[in-house]
N, CA, C and O of each residue as an XYZ file, in Angstrom:
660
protein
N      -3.523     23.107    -10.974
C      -2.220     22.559    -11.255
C      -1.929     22.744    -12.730
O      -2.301     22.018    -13.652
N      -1.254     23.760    -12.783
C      -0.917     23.824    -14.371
C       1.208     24.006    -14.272
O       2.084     24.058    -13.408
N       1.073     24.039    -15.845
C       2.568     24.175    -15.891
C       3.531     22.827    -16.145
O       3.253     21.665    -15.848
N       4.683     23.305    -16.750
C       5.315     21.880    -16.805
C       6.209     21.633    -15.125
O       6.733     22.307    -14.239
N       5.862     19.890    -15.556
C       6.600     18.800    -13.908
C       8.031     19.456    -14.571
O       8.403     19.444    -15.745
N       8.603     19.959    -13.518
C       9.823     20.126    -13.194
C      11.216     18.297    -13.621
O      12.362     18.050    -13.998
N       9.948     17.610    -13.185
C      10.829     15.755    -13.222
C      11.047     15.943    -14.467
O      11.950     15.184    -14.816
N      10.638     16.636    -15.399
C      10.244     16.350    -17.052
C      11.611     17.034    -17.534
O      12.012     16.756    -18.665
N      12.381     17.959    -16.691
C      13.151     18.558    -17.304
C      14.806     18.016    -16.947
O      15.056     17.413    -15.904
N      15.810     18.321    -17.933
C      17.174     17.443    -17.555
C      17.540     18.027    -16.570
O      17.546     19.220    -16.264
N      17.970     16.777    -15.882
C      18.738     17.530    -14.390
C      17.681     17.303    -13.024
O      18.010     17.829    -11.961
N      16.634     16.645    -13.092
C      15.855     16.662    -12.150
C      15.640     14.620    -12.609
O      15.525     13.881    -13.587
N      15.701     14.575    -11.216
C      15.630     13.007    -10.946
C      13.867     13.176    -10.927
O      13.270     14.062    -10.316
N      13.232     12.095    -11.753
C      11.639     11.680    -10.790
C      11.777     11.383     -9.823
O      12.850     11.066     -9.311
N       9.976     11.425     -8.965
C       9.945     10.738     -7.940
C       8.473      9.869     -8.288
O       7.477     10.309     -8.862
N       8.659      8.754     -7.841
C       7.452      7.846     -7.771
C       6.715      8.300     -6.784
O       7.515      8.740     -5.958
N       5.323      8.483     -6.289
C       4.807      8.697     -5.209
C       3.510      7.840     -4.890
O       2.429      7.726     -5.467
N       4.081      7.251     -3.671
C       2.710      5.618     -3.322
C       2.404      6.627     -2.515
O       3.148      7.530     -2.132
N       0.665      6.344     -2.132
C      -0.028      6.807     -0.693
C       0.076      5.894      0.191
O      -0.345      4.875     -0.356
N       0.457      5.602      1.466
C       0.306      4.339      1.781
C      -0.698      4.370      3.246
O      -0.776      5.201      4.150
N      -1.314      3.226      3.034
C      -2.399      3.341      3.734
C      -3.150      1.784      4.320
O      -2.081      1.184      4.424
N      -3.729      1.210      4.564
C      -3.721     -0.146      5.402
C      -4.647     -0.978      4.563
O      -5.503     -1.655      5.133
N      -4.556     -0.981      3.393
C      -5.279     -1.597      2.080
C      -4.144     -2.656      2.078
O      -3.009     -2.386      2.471
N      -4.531     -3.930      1.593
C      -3.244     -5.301      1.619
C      -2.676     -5.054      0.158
O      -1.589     -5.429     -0.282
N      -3.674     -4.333     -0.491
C      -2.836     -4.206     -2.033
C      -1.778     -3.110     -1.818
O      -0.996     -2.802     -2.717
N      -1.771     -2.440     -0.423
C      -1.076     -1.096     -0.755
C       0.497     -1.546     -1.195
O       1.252     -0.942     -1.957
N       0.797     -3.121     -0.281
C       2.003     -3.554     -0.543
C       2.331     -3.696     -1.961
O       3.494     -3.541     -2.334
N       1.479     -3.953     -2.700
C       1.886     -3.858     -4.198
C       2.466     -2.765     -4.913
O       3.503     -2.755     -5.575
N       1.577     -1.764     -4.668
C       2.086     -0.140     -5.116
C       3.253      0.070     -5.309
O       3.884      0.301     -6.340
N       3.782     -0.091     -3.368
C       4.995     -0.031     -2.796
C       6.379     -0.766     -3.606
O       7.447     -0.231     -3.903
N       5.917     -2.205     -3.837
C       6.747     -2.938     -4.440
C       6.965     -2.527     -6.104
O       8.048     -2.395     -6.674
N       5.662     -2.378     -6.666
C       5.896     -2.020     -7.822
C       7.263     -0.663     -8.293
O       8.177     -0.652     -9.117
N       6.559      0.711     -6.876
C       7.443      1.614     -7.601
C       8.814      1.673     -7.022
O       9.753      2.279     -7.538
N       8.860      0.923     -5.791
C      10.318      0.554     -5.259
C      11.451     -0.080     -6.586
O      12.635      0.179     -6.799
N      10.580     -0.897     -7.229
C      11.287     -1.896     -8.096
C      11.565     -0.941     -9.554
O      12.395     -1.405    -10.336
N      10.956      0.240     -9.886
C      10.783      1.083    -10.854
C      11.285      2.141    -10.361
O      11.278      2.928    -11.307
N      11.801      2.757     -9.304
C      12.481      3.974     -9.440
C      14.204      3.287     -9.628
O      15.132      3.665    -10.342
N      14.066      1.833     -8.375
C      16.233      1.535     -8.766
C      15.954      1.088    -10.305
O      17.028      1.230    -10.889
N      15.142      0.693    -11.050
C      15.519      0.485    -12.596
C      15.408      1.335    -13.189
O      15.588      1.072    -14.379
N      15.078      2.800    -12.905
C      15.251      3.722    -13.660
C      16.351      5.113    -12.966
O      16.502      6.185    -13.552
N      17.011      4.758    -11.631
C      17.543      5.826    -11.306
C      16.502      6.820    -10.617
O      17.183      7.771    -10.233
N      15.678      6.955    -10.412
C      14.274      7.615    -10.074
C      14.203      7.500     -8.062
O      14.733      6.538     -7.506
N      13.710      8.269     -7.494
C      13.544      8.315     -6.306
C      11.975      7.695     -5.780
O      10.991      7.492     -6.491
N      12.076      7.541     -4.736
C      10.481      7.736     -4.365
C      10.022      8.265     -3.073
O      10.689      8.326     -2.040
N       8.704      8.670     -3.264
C       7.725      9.481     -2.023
C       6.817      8.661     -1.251
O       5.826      8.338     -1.905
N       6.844      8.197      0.004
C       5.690      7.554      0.287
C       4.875      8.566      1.422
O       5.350      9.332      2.260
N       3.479      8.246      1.096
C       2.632      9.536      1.679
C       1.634      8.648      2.763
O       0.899      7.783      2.287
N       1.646      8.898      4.202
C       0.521      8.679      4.604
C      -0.593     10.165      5.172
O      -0.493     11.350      5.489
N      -1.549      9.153      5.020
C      -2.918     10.539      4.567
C      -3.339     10.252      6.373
O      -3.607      9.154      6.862
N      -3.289     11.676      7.158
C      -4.101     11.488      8.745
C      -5.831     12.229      8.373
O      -5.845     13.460      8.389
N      -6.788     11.733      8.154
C      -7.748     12.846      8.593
C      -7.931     13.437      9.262
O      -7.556     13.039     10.365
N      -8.566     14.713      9.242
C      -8.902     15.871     10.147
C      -9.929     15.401     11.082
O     -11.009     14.972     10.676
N      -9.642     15.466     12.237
C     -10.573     15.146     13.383
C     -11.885     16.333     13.264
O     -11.682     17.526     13.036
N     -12.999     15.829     13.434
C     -14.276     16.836     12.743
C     -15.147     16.897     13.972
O     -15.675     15.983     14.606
N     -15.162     17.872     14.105
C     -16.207     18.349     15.270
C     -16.060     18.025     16.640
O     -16.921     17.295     17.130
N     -15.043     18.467     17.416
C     -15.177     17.775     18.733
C     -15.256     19.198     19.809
O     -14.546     20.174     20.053
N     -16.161     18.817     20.118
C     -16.554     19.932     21.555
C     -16.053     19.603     22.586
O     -16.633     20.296     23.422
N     -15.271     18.926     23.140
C     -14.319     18.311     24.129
C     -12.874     19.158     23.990
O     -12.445     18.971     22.852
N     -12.244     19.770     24.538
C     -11.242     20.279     24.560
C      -9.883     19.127     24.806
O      -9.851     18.592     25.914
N      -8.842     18.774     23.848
C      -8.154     17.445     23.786
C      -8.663     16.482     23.315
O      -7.896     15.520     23.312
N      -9.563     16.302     22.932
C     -10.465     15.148     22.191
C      -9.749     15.090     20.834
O      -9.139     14.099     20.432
N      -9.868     16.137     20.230
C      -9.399     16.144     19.044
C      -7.799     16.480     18.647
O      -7.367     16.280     17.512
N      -6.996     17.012     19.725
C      -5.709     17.024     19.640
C      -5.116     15.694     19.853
O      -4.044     15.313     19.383
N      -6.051     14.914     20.732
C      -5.426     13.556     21.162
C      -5.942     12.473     19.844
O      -5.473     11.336     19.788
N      -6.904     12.948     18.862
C      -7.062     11.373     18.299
C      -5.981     12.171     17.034
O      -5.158     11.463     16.454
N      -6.064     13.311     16.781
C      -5.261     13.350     15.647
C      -3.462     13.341     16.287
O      -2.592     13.930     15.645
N      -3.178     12.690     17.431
C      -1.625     12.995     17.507
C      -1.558     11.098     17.522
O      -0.620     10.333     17.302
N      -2.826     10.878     17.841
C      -2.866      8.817     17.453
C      -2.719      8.183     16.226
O      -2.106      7.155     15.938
N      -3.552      9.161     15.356
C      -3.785      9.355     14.154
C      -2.005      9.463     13.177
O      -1.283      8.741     12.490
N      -2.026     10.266     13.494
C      -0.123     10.661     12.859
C       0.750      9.900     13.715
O       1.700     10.583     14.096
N       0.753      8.800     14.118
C       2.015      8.035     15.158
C       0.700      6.732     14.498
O       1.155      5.645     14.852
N       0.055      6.619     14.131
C      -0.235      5.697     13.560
C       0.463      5.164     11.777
O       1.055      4.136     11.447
N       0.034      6.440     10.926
C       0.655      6.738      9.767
C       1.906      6.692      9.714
O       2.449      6.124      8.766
N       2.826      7.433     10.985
C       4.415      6.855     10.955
C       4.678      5.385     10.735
O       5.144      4.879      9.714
N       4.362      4.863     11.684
C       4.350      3.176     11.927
C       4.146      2.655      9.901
O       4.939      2.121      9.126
N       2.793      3.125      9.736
C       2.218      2.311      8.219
C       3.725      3.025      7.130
O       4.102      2.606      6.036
N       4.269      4.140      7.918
C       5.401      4.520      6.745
C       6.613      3.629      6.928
O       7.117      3.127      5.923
N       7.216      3.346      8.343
C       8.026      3.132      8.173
C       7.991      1.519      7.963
O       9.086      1.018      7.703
N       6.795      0.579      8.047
C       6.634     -0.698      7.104
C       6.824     -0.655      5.562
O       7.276     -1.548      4.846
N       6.378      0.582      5.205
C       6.666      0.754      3.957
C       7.688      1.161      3.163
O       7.885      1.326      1.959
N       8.366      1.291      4.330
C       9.764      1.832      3.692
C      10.655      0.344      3.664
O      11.330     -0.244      2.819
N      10.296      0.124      4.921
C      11.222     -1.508      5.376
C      10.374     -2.555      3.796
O      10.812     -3.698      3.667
N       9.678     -2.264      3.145
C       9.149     -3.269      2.070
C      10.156     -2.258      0.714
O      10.731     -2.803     -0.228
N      10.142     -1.179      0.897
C      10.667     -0.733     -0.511
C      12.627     -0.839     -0.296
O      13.445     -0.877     -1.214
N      12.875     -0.860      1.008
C      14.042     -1.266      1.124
C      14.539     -2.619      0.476
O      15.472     -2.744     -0.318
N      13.719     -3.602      0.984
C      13.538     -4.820      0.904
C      13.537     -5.436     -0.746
O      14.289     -6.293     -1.212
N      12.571     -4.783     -1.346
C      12.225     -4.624     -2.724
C      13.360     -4.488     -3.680
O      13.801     -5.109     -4.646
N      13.593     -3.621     -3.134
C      14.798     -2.805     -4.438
C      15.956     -2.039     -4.030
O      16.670     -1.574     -4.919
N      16.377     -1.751     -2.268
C      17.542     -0.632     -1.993
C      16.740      0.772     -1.937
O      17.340      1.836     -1.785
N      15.646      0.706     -2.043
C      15.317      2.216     -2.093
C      15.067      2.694     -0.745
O      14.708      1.952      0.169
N      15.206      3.578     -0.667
C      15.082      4.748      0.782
C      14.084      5.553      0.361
O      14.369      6.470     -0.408
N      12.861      5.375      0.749
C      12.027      6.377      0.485
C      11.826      7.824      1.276
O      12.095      7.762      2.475
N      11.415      9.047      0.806
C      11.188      9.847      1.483
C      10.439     10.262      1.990
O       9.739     10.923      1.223
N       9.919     10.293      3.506
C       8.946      9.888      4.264
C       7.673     10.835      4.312
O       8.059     11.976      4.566
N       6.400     10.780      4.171
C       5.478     12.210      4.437
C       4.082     11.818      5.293
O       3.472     10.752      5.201
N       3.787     12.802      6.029
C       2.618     12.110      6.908
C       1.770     14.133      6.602
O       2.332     15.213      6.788
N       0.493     13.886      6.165
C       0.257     14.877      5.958
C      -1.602     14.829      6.497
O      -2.251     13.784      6.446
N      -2.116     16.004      6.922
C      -3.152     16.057      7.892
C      -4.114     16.867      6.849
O      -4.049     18.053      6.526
N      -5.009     15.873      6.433
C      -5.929     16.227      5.192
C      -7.297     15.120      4.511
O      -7.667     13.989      4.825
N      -7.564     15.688      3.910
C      -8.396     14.641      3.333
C      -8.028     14.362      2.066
O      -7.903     15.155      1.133
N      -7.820     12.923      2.082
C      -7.049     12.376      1.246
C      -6.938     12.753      0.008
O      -5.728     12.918     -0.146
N      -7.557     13.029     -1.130
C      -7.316     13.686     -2.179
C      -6.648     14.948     -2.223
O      -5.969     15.349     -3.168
N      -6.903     15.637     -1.010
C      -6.530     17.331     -1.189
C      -4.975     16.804     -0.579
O      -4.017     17.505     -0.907
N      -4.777     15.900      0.073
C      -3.114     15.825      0.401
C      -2.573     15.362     -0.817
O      -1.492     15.878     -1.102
N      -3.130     14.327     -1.817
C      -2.381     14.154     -2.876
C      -2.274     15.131     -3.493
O      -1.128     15.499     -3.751
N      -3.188     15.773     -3.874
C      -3.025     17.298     -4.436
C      -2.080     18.302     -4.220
O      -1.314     18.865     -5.001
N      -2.325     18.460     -2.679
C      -0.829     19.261     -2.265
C       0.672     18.823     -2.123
O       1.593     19.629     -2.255
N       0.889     17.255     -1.795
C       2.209     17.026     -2.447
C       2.360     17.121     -3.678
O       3.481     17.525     -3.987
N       1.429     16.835     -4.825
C       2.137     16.726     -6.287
C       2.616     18.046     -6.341
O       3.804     18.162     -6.643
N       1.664     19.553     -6.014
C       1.547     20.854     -6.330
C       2.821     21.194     -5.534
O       3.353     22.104     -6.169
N       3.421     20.962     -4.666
C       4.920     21.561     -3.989
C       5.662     20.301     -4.001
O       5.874     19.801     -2.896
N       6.016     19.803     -4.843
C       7.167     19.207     -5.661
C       7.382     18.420     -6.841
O       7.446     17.203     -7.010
N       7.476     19.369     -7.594
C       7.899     19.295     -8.743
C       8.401     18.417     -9.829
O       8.352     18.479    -11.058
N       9.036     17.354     -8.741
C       9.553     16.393     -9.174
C       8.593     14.946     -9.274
O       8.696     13.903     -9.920
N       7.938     15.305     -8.606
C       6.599     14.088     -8.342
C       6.559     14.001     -9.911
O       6.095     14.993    -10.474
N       7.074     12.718    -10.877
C       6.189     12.373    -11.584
C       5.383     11.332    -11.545
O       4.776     11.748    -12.532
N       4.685     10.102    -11.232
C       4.008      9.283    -11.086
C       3.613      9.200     -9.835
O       4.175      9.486     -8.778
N       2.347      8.678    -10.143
C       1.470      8.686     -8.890
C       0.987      6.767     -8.954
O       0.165      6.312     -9.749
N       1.596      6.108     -8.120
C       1.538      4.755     -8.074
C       0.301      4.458     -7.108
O       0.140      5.076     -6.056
N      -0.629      3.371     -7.599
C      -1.531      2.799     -6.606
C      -2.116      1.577     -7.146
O      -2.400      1.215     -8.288
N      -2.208      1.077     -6.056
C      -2.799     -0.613     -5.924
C      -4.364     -0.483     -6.127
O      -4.956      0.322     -5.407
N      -4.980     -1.123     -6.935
C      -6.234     -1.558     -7.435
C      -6.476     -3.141     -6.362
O      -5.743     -4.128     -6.320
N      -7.626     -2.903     -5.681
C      -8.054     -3.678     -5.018
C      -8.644     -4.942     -5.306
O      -9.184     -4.812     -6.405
N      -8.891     -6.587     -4.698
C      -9.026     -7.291     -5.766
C     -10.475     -8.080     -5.017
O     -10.948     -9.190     -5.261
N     -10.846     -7.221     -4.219
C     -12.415     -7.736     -3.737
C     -13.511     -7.159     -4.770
O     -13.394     -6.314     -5.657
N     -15.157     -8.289     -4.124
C     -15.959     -7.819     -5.215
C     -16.460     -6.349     -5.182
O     -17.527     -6.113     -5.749
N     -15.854     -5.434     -4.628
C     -16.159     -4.145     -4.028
C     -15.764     -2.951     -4.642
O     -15.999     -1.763     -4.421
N     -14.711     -3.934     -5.964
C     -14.040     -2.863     -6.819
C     -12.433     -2.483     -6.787
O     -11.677     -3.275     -6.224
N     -12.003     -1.505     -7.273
C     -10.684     -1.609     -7.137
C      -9.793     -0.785     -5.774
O      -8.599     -0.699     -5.490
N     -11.334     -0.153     -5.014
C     -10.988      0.677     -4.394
C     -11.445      2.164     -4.715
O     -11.688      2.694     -5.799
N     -11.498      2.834     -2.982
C     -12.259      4.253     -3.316
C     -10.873      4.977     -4.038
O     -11.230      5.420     -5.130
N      -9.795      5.176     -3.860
C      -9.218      5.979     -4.235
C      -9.005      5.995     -5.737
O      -9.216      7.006     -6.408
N      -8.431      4.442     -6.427
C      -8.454      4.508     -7.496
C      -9.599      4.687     -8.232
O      -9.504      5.130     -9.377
N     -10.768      4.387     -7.711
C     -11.971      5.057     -8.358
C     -12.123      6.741     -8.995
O     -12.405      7.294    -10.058
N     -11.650      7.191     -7.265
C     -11.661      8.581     -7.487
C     -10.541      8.995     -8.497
O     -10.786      9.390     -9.637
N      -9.400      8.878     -8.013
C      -8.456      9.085     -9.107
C      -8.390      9.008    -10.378
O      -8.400      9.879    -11.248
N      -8.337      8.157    -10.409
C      -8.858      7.459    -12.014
C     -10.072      7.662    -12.796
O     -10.221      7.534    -14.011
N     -10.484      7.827    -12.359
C     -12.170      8.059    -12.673
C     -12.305      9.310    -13.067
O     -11.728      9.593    -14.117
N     -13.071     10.385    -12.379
C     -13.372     11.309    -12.736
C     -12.227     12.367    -12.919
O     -12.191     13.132    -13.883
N     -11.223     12.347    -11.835
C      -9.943     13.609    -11.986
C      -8.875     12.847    -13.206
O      -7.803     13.437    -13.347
N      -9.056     11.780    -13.957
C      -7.454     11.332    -14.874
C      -7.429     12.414    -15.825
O      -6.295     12.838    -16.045
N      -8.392     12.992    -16.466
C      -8.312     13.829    -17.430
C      -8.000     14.724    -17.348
O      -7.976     15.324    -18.422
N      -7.445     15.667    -15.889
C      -7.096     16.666    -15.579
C      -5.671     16.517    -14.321
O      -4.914     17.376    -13.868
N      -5.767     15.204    -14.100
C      -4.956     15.177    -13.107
C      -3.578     15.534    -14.031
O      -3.569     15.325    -15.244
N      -2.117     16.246    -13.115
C      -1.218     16.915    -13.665
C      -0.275     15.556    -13.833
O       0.367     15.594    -14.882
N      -0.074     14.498    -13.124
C       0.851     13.557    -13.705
C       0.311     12.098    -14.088
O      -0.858     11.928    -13.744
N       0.926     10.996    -14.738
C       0.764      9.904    -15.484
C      -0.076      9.115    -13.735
O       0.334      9.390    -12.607
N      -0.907      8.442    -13.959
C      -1.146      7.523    -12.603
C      -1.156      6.339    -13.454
O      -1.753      6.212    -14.523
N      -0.107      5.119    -12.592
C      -0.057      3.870    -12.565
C      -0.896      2.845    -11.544
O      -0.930      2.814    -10.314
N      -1.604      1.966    -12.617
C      -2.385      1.692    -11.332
C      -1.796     -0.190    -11.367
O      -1.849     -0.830    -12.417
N      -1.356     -0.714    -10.248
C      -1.200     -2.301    -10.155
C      -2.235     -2.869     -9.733
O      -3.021     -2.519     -8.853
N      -2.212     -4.141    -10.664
C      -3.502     -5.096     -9.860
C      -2.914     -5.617     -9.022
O      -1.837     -6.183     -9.207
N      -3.549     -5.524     -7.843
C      -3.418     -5.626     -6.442
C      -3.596     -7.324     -6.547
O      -4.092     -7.676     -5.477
N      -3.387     -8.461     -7.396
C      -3.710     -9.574     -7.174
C      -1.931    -10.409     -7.670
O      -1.493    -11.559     -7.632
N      -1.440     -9.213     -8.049
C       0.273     -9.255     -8.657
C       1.232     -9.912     -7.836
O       1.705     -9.121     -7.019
N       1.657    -10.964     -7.754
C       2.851    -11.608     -7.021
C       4.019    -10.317     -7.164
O       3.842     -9.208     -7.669
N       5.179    -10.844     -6.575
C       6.343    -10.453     -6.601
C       6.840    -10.378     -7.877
O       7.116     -9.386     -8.551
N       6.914    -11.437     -8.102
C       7.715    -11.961     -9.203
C       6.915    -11.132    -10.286
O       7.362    -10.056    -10.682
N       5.642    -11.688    -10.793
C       4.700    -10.747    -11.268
C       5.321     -9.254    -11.643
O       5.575     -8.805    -12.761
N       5.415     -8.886    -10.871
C       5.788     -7.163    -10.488
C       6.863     -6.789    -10.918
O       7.010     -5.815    -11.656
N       8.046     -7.769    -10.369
C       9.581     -7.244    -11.231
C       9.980     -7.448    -12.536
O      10.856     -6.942    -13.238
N       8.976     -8.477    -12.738
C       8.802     -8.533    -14.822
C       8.423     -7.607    -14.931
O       9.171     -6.863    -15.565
N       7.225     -7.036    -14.496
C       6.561     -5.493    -15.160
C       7.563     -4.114    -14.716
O       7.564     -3.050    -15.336
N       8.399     -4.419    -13.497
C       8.659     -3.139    -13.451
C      10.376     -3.015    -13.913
O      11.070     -2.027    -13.674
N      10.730     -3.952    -14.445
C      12.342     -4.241    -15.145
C      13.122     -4.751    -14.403
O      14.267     -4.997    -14.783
């Protein structure tokens, strides 16, 4: 991922982009960048991640858990849309993508351009903040191509719309 974000240039709206996924902090994310794209004019992306069904020697085995799999992720999108509606007026733009989770964040940021922020909820058990923001944050921030925001997942409402204007 090299090159300049397209969001960076005049004439191109950002987009916020939550992963959303069945973490209780994910609602935070959601709320946070719902509440930060209407205060800035900014759009947003919400992504659910299906994994790749791995190894099935059964013929339909694996067409059937991954078509459960993606009609599952619809459902977790369109709660998440009904929360960023809710939030702020925003209409998010919907994505359900069949990958392993990092390589789908990867490939939405890499085919659109406009993706600037990458929003995610930090988890608030003793378990950490979570695998993703681990991964994210952790070892790929120094190379990753846009800004990542991370919310503490322990953030009220109210909380949230002070921070996000």
């Amino acid at each position: 991922m090299s090159g300049r974000r397209r969001s960076y240039e005049s004439g191109h709206r950002p987009k916020f982009l939550v992963v959303v996924d069945e973490t209780p902090e994910c609602s935070r994310a959601i709320h946070f960048a719902a509440r930060r794209a209407a205060r800035t004019g900014s759009s947003m992306v919400i992504l659910a991640v299906v994994d790749p069904p791995h190894n099935f020697e059964w013929i339909g085995v694996g067409e059937a858990m991954l078509a459960e799999g993606q009609e599952e992720a619809q459902k977790r999108l369109e709660t998440a849309a009904k929360e960023a509606r809710s939030a702020a007026g925003v209409e998010p733009e919907q994505v359900v993508l069949v990958r392993e989770k990092p390589a789908a964040i990867t490939e939405i940021i890499e085919n659109d351009a406009d993706i600037s922020f990458l929003v995610l909820a930090a988890g608030t058990g003793k378990e950490g903040p979570g695998p993703l923001v681990s991964t994210i944050a952790g070892k790929t921030a120094s190379t990753f191509p846009i800004p990542i925001v991370i919310v503490p997942g322990g953030l009220s409402d109210e909380e949230i719309d002070a921070l996000a204007g």
